[in-house]
MIKEPA-745523 format. One record per residue: x, z, y of N, C-alpha, C in turn; residue in three letters. Coordinates in steps of 0.1 Angstrom, whole numbers, plus 5000, padded with zeros to 4 digits. Example, Ala and Ser with C-alpha at 12.3 -4.5 7.8 and 13.67 -1.06 7.14 Angstrom:
513250784943512350784955513250784967ALA512850714978513750714989512950795000SER
This chain:
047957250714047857400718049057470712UNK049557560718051157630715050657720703UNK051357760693050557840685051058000686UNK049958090687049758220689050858260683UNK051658370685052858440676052558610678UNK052558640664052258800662053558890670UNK053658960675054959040683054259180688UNK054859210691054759330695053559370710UNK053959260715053059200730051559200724UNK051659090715050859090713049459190706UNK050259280698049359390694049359440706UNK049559500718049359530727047959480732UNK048059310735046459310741045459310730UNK045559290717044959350707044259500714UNK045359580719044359700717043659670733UNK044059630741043259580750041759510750UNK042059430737041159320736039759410730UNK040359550718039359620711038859710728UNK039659730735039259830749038559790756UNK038859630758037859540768036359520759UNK036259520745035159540740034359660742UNK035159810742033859910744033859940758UNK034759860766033759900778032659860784UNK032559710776030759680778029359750776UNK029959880766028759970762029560110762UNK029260210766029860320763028660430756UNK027360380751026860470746027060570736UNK026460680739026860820731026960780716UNK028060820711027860800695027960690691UNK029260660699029860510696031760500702UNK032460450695033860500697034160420706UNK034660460712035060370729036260290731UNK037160320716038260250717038260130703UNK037660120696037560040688036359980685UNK036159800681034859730681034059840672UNK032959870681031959920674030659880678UNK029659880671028159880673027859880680UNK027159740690026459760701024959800696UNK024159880711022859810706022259700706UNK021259680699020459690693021159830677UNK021859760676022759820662022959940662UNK022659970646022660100642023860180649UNK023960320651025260400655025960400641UNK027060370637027960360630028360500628UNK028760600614029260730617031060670616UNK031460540613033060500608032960400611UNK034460320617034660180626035860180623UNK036160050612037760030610038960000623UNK039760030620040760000628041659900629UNK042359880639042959720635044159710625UNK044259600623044559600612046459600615UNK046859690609048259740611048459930613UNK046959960618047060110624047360190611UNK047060160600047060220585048660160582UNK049760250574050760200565050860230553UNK050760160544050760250530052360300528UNK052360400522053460530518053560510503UNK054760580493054860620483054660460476UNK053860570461053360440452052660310459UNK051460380472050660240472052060120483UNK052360160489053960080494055160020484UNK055260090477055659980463054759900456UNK053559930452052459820447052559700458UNK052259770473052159590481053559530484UNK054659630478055659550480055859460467UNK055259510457055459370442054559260441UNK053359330452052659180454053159070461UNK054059140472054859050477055758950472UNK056258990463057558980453057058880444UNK055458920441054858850428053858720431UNK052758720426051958590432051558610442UNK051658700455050658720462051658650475UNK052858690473053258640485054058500478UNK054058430463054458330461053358180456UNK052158230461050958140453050758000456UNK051557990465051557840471052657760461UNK053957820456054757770447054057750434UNK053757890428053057880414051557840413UNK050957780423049957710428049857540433UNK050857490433051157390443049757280443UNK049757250436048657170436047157170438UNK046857310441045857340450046357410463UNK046857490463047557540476048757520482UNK049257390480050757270487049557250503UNK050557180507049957110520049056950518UNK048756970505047256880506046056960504UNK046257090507045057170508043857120525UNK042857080515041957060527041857160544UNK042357280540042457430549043757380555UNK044557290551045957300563045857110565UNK044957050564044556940569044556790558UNK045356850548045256770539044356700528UNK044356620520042956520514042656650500UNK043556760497043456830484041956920485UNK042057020483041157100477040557180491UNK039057160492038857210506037657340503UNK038057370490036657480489037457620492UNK037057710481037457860483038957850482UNK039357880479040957900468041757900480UNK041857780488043257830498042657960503UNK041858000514040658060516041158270514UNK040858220498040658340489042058390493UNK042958330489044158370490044958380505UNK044358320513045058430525044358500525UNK043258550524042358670523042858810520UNK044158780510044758890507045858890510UNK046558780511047958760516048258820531UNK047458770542047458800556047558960559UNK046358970556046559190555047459220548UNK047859180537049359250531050659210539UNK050459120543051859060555051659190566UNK050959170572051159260587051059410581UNK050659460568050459610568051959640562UNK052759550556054259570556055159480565UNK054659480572055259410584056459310577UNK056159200567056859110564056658990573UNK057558960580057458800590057058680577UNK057958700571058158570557056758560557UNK056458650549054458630546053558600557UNK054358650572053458650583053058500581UNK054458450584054458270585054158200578UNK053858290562052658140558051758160562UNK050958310562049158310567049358230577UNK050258150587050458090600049557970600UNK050457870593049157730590048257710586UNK047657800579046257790572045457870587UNK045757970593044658010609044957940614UNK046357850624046557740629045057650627UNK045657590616045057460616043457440619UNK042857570610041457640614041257640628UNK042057710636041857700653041957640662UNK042757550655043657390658042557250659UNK041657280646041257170643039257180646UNK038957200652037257280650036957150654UNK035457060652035057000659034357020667UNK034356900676033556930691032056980690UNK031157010676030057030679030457200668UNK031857200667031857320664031957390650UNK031657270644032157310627033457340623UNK033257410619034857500610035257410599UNK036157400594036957390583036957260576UNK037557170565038157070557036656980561UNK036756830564035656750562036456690553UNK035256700538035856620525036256480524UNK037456440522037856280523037056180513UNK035956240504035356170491034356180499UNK033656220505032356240510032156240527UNK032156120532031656100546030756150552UNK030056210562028956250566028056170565UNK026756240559025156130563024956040573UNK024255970573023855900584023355950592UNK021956030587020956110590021156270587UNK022056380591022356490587021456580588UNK021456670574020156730569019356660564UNK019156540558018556410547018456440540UNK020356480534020556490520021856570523UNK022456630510023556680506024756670519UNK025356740524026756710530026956810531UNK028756790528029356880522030056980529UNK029956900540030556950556029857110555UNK028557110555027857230552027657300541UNK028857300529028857390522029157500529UNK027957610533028557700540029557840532UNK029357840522030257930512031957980515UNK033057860513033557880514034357910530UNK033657880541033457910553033458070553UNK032858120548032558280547034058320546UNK034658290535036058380533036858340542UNK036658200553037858210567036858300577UNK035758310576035458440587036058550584UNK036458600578036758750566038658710574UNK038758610574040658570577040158620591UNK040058530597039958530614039758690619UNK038558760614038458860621039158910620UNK040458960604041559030598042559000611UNK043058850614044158800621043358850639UNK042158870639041858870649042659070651UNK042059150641042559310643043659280643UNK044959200639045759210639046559190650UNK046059090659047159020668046258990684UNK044659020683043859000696044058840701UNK044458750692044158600697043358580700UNK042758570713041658530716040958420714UNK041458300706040958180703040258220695UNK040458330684039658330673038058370679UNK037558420690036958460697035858360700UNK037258210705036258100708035958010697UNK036758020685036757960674034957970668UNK034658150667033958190659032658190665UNK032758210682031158120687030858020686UNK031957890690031357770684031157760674UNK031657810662030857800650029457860649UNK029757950656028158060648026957980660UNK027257940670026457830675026257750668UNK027057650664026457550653025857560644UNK025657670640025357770625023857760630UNK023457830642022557860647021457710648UNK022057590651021957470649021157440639UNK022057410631022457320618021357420605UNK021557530609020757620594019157620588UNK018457560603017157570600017257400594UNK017757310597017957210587018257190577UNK019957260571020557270563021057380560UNK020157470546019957610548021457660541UNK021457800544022757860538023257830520UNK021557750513022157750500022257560499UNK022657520513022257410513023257280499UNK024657370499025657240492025557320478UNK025757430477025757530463024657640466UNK024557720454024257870455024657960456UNK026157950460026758090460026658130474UNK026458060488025958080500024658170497UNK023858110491022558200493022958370485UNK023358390478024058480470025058570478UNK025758520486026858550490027158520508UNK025358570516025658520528025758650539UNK025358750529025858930538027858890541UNK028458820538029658800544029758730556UNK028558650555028358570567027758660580UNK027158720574026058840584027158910591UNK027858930582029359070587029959030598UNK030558890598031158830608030358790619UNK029258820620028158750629028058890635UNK027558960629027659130634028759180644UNK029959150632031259160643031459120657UNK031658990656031358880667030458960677UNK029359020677028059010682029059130691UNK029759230683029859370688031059320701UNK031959220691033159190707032659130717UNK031459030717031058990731029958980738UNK029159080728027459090732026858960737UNK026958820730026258710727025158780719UNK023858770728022158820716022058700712UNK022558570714022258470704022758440688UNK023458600690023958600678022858650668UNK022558760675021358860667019858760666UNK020158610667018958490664019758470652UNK020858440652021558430641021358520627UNK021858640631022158720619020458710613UNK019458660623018358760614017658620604UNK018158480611018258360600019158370591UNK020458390590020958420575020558500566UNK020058650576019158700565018158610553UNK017358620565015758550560016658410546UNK017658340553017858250539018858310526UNK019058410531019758510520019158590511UNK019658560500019158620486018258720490UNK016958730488016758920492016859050478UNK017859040483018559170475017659320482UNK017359330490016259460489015159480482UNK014459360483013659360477013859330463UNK014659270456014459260445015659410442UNK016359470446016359590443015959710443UNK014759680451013659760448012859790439UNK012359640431011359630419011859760406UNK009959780404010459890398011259870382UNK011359960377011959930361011259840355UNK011959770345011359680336011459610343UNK010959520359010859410363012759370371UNK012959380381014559340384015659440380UNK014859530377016359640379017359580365UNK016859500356017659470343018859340351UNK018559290361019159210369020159110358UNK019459120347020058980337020058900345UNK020858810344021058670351021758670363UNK021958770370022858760379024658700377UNK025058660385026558640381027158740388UNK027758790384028958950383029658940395UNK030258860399030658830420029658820425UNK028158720422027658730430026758870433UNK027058970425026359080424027359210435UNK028659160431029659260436030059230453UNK029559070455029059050473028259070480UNK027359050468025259110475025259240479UNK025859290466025259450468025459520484UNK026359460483026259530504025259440512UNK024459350513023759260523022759370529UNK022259420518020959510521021559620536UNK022959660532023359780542023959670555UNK024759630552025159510564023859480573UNK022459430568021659410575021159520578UNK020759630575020359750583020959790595UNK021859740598022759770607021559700620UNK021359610623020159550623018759560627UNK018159580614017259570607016959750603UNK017259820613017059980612015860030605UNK015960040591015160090581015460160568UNK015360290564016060330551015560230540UNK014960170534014360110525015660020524UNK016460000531017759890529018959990524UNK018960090531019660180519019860200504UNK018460290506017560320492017560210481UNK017460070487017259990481019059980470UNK020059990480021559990471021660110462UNK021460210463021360380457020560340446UNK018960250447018660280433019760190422UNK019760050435021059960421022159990419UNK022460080419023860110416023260220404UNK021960300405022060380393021060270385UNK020560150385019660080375021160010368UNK022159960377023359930373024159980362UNK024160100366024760220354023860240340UNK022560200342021660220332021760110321UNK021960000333021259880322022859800319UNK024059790328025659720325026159790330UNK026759980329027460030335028860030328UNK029660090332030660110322031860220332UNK032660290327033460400327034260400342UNK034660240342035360220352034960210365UNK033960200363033160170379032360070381UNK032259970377031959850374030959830364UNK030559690360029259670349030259560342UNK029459580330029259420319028959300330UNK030559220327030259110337031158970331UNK031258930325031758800320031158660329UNK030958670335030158590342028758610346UNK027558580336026658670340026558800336UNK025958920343025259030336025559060323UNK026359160317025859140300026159240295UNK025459370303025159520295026259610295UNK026359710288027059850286028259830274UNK028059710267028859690254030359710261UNK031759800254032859790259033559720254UNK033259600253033959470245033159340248UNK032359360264032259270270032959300282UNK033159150293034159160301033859190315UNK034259230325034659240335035559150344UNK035059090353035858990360036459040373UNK037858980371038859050385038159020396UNK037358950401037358900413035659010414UNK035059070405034159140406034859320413UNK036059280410036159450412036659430428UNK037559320432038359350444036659280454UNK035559200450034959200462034059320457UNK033959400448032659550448033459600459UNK035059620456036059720465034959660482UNK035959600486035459520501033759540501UNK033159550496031259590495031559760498UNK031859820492032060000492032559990506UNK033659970510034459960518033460000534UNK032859830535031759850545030359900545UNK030059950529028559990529029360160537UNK030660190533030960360538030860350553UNK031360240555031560270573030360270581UNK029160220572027960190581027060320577UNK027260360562026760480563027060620562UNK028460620563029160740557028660860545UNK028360730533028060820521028760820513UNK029160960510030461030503030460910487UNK029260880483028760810470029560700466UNK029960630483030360480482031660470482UNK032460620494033860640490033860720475UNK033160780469033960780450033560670449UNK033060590446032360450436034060360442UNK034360310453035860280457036760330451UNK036860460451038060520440037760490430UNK036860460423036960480409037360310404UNK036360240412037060090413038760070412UNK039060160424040560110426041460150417UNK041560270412042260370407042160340391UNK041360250388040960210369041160050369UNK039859970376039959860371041359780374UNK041459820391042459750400043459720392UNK044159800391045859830386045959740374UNK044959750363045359720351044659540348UNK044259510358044159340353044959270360UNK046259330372047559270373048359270365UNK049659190362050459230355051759350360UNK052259410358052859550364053659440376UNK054559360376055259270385054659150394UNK053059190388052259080395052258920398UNK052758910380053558780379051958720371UNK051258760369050058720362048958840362UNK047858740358046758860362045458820351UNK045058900346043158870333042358850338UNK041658790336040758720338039158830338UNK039658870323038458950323038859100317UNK038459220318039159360317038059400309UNK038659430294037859510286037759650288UNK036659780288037359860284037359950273UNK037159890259037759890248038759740246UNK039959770249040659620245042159690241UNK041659610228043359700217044159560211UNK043559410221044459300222044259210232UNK045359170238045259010247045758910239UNK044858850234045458750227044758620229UNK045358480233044558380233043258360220UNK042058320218041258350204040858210201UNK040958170191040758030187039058010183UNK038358120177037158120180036758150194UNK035058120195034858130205034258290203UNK034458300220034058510223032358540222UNK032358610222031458640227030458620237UNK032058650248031558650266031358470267UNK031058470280031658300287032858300280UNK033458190274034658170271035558050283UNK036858080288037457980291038557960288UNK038257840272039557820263040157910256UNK039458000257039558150244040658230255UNK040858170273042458250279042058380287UNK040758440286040358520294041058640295UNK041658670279042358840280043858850284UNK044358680279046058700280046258720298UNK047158720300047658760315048658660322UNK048358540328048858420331048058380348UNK048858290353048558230366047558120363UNK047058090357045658000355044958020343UNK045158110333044358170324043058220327UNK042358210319040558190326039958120334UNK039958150344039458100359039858110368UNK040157990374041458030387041258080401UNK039558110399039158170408039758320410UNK039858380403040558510406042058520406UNK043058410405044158380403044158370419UNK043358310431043658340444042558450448UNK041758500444040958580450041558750449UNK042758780436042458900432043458990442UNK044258910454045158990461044259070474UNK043259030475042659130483042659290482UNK042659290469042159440463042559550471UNK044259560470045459670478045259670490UNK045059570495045559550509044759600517UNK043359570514042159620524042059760520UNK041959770505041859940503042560010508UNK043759980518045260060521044460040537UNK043759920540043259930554042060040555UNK041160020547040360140545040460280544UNK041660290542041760460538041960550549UNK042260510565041560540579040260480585UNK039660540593038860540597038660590612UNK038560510622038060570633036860660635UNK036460730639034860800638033760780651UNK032660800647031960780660032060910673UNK032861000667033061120680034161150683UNK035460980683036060930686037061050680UNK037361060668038161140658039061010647UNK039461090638040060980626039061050615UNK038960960608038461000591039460960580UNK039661050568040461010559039360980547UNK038860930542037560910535038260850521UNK039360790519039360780507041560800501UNK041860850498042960930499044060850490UNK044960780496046760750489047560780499UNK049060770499049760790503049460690516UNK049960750525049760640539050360750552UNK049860660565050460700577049060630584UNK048760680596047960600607048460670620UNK048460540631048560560644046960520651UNK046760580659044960550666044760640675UNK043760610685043560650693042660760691UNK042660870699041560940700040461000711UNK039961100708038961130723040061190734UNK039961090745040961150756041861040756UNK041560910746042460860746044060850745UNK044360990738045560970738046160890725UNK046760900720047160840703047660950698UNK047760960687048361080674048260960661UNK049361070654049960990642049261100631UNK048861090619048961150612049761090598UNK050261180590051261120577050461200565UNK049961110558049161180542050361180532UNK050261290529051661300516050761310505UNK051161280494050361340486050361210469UNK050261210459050661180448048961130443UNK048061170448046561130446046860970441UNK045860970429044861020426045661090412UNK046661080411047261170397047461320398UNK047861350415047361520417046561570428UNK046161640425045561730434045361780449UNK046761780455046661780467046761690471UNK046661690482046761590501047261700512UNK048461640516048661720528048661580539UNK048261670556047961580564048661640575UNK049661580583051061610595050461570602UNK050161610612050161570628051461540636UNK051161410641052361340653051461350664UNK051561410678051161390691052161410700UNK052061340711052961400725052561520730UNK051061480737050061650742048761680729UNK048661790731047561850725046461790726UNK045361780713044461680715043561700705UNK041861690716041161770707040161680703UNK040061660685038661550679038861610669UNK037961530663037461600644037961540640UNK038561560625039161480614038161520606UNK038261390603036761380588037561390575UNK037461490565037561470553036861500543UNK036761330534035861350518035861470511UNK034661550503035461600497034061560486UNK035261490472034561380465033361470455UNK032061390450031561440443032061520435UNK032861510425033461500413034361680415UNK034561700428034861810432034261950430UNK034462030424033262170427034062240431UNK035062250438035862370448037162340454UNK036862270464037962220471038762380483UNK039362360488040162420489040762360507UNK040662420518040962370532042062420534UNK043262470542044362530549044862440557UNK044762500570045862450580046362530584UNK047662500588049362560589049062670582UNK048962630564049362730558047762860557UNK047462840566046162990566045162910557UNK044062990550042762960544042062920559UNK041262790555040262710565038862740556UNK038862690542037362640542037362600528UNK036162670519036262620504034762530500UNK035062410508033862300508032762300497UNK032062280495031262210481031462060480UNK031261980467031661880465030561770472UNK030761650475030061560476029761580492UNK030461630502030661610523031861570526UNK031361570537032461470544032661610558UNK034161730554034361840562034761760576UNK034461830587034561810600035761910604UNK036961850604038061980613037761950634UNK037262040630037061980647038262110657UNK039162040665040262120668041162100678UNK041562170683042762110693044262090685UNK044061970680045761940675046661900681UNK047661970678049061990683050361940673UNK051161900681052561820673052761980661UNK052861840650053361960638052262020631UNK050962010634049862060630049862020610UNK049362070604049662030582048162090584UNK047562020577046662030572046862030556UNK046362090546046162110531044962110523UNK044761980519044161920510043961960497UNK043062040487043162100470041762080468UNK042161970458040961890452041061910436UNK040562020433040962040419039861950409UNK040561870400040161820391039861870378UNK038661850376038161950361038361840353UNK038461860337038061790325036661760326UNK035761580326034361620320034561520308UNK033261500302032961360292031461290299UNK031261180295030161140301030161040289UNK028061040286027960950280027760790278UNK028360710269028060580279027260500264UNK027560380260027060260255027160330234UNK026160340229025760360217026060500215UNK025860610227026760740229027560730227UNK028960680232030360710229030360830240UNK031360860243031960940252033460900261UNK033060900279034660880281034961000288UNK036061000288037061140294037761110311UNK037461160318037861200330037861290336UNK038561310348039661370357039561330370UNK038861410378039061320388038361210394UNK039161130401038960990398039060870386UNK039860940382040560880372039560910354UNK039460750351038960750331040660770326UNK040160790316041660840306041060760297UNK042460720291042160650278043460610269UNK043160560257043960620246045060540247UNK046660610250047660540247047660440234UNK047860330236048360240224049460200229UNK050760140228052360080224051759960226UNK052659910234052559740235053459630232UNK053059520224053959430222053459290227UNK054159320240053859190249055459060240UNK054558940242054858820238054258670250UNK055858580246055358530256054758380249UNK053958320256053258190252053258080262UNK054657960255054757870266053957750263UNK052357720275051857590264052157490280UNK051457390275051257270287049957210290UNK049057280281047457270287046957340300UNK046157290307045857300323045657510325UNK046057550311045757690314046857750319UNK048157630311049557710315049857820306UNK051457840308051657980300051158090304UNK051658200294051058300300051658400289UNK051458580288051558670279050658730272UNK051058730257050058810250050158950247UNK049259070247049859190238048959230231UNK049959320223049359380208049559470207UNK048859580198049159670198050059730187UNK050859830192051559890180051559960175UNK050160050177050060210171047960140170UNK048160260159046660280153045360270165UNK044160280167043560230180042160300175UNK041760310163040260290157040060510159UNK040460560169039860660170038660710177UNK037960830170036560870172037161030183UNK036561040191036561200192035661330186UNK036461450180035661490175034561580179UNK033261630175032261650184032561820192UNK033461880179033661990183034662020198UNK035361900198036261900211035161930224UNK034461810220033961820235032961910238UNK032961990229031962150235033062230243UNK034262280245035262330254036462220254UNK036162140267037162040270038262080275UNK038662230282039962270286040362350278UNK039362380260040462430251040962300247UNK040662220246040662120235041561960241UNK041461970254042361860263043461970269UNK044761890268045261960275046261870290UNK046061940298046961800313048461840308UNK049361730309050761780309051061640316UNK052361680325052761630333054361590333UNK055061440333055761440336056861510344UNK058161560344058861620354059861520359UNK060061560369061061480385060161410393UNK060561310400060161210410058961140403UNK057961080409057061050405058160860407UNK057160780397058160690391057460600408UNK057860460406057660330421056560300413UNK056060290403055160260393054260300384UNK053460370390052760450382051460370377UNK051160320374050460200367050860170355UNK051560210349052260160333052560290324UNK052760240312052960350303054060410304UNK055160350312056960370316056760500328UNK055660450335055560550350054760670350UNK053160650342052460690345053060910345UNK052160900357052661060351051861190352UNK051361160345050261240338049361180326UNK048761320318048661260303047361350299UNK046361320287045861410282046261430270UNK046561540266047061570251045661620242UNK045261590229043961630223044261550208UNK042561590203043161530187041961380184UNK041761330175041061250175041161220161UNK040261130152039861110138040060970138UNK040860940124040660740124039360730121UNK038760570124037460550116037560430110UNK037960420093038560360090037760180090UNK036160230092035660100088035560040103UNK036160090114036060040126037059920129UNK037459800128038159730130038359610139UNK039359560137039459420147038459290146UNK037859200155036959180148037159020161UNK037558900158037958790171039158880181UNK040258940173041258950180040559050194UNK039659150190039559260195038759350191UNK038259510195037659570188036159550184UNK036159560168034759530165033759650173UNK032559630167031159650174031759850173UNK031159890185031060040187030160100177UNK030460220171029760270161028760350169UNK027760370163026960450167027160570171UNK027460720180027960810175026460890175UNK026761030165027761040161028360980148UNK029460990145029560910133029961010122UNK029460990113030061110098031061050091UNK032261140090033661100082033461210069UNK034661100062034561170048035161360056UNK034861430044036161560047037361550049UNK037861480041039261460042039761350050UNK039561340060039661240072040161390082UNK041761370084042261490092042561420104UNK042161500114042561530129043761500134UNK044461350140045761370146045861380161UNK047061400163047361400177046861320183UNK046561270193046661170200046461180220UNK047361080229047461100242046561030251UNK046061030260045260930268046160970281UNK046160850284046460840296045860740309UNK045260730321044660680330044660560328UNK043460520329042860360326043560250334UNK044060330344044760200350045960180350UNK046760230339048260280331048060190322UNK046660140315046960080305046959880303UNK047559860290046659730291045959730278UNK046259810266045159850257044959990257UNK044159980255042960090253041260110242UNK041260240242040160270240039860360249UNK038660380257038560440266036660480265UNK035960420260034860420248034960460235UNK034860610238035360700219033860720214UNK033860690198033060720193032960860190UNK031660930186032261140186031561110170UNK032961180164033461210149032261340145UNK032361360130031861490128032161460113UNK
């Protein structure tokens, strides 16, 4: 078979391909130009678009251009031995589980949203060969060279049916599918989900591992999808057996306190893939209780392993509020992708902040600024990366969890963690169900899309977010054209601020999603003023963290990165240390008036290609803060959080000190103890 080539043509029947899908249904409250929700299926209020219609601008356009530069577009070199061409995914006897997988997962969307050919043509062999190679009863992906098929299939174990890592080439396909309308992927993905259909009541979804049963709302997604481009109902026999063998996460996030909501024992990915199954299957399964059921976990989450960034205590499993337990990369970029689609299915303002807050903290700071290495695990008190010769606290792997290296920790996030940007930059348009755009989560960008009347308009977001305040939005059209533009306007907000061309529109309350509904015309600006207050919030032994926004702030420390060349299977990698004092408390009297007591100051000129580091960042909090002297280092990072408040001698004086955004840093204190 000739193989498919991305061009120009070809996005063309792409949009044909999304056109020839809604004209099989045109019911009300459903977008006519892009795959949306048939029925049975819920009305969607958001329906992504294909993948290219979004361009990232400014900072976020230099971030996916260093990922290019860095492991993301070179992982096959600094990887070879799992991702060379004996990777089971391009036909070879090597490695046939997640990892090739994971890593086009992010690579592919980052190729086509900066329209790099180079990157196009690797995602090339790994869909190839996938499309190339299916067997005749329809199974997808690597048959293991160590493990022959049963005699008797469904007896015993075969590996053929590990259905897990199968999940992350559905997640490719559909991407390559928005991207380019190859229709093979089409025929690729019924013969599978036919076999599926098959094969499942034998050999169930947790049949080779457990991370299938944990992790089969990805499987649902693409079954859903599928279902909406060709209205096969034998799909919807499908989605509703994955369910039933999938974890039930409604229900057990239902149970009242005391019994699941402590969700000890979970593992930290598998928690950050679940958490969407409940809303994925609603789609479905039309019942608020599947909602409800995510809303209360996300606040039993915050209760029982919350922490500043967005995220929980996750070292592997579960492990509380302490800010000197870890956080795993691969936990933040799949929560991202969970928010992502729990927003589009329900359009709650809750899920676009909980995304921001993900992206804009954790994201940035467990790459390394060139994206030459990446941590394993993200403290957020961590005032060292240092390899530790005792063992941690957390899961330990080989003490390499904090340094910043290409196989340091677990090399699961070494290919999983390039998803993060890419989708988030695909996310940040939205088609709408009254055939409008939505801006729902705000960086610099561009989108082209259709709208009601079918014509296309361009809009251009300018704007320096999440470090300031505004968003301005430019209209591109040939004729005048009239739909709603949806915009957030984030919890966190109490007086946002509307103008188009310049006049007052509208001074929102925080936590909606404003409807401009309008006849727009070439040249039309819309003005975005999202003013960000100072708050504190309390978190783990009362400390207190400081934010802005979207944005946690936290305490400049000086870095002295070092490098460490070893030859053990972790590989080299860098360490840093800190160079300035770290053991600060805030004091109590600050945080009774936070805008006497914080002050914003801002960089002047051009905002830097890099705002992620202490070199770029640009913006700062200026305030005072107390040593505590018995607070110390304790396994090569900060000992136990003091209780606050904490009593200092008298003579313990008030120094300066700066915070700057969590995702600026690689140490931090970002969990202050309150002084008195």
């Amino acid at each position: 078979m000739k193989p498919f080539v991305a061009s120009t043509t070809s996005m063309a029947i792409c949009s044909l391909a999304f056109a020839a899908c809604a004209d099989a249904d045109d019911t009300p409250g459903r977008n006519a130009y892009y795959v949306d929700n048939r029925p049975p299926l819920v009305v969607k209020p958001y329906t992504e678009l294909p993948l290219g219609a979004v361009k990232p601008a400014g900072w976020l356009r230099h971030q996916l251009e260093r990922m290019a530069d860095g492991m993301t577009g070179h992982l096959d070199e600094l990887y070879p031995e799992v991702l060379g061409p004996r990777n089971g995914w391009l036909g070879g006897d090597g490695d046939g589980w997640e990892r090739g997988p994971y890593w086009i997962d992010g690579l592919l969307p980052l190729a086509y949203l900066i329209d790099d050919e180079t990157l196009i043509a690797k995602t090339r062999p790994w869909v190839e060969w996938t499309l190339t190679h299916q067997a005749p009863d329809g199974y997808l992906g690597p048959v293991p060279f160590d493990e022959p098929p049963p005699a008797e299939p469904g007896l015993q174990k075969d590996r053929r049916r590990d259905w897990w890592p199968k999940m992350v080439m559905l997640k490719i396909l559909m991407n390559y599918y928005a991207a380019t309308g190859d229709p093979r992927v089409i025929d690729c993905l019924s013969g599978y989900f036919h076999y599926q259909l098959r094969e499942l009541p034998k050999t169930p979804i947790d049949h080779w591992t457990f991370w299938g049963r944990f992790r089969g709302g990805d499987n649902l997604l693409a079954v859903l999808w599928l279902y909406n481009v060709t209205g096969d109902r034998k799909l919807l026999e499908l989605a509703e057996l994955i369910a039933a063998q999938t974890y039930p996460w409604t229900e057990e996030f239902s149970k009242p306190d005391g019994a699941h909501t402590q969700i000890k024992g979970l593992h930290c990915v598998n928690l950050a893939q679940g958490i969407k199954e409940p809303i994925v299957y609603y789609q479905l399964d039309i019942h608020p209780r599947h909602v409800e059921a995510v809303r209360k976990a996300f606040g039993d989450i915050r209760r029982f392993h919350g922490m500043p960034h967005g995220l929980y205590g996750g070292d592997e499993p579960l492990s509380g509020t302490d800010p000197v337990r870890g956080s795993e990369f691969c936990s933040a970029v799949e929560m991202m992708f969970s928010l992502e689609k729990m927003l589009a299915v329900t359009g709650d303002v809750f899920f676009a902040d909980r995304l921001e807050r993900v992206a804009f903290n954790v994201l940035p700071t467990q790459a390394a600024d060139d994206c030459s290495g990446r941590q394993y695990y993200c403290l957020v008190n961590q005032v060292t990366c240092a390899r530790r010769d005792a063992k941690a606290h957390f899961t330990d792997h080989g003490g390499t969890d904090l340094v910043y290296g290409v196989l340091t920790g677990y090399p699961c996030c070494t290919t999983n963690f390039h998803q993060g940007w890419p989708k988030f930059t695909q996310h940040l348009w939205m088609a709408t169900a009254d055939e409008g755009l939505a801006a729902l989560v705000y960086a610099p960008s561009s989108v082209t899309a259709k709208v009601a009347g079918g014509g296309e308009v361009r809009f251009v977001e300018t704007t320096d977010y999440p470090f300031d305040e505004t968003v301005r939005f430019t209209c591109a059209c040939g004729e005048p054209a009239e739909f709603g533009l949806h915009l957030r306007i984030p919890s966190w907000c109490k007086g946002a601020v509307i103008a188009i061309n310049g006049r007052p529109h509208s001074q929102p309350a925080g936590g909606e999603i404003v409807v401009l509904d309008r006849r727009w015309s070439d040249g039309d600006e819309v003005e975005l003023r999202l003013p960000m207050a100072i708050t504190a919030d309390r978190w783990h032994n009362d400390s207190v963290a400081v934010e802005r926004g979207p944005l946690v702030y936290a305490l400049r420390i000086g870095e002295d990165w070092r490098q460490v060349d070893r030859t053990d299977h972790y590989g080299s990698y860098r360490e840093c240390y800190p160079t300035d004092s770290w053991n600060y408390g805030l004091p109590e009297s600050s945080l009774e008036d936070l805008d006497e007591h914080f002050r914003v100051a801002r960089n002047s000129g051009t905002p830097a290609e890099n705002p992620w580091n202490l070199a770029g960042v640009p913006i700062r909090l200026e305030t005072t803060g107390k040593r505590i002297a018995a607070w110390q280092v304790e396994n090569k990072t900060a000992g136990p959080l003091p209780q606050s408040p904490v009593d200092l001698p008298d003579d313990v004086a008030a120094e300066p000190i700066v915070l700057v955004p969590f995702g600026a840093t690689t140490l931090r204190i970002a969990e202050f103890p309150v002084v008195r």
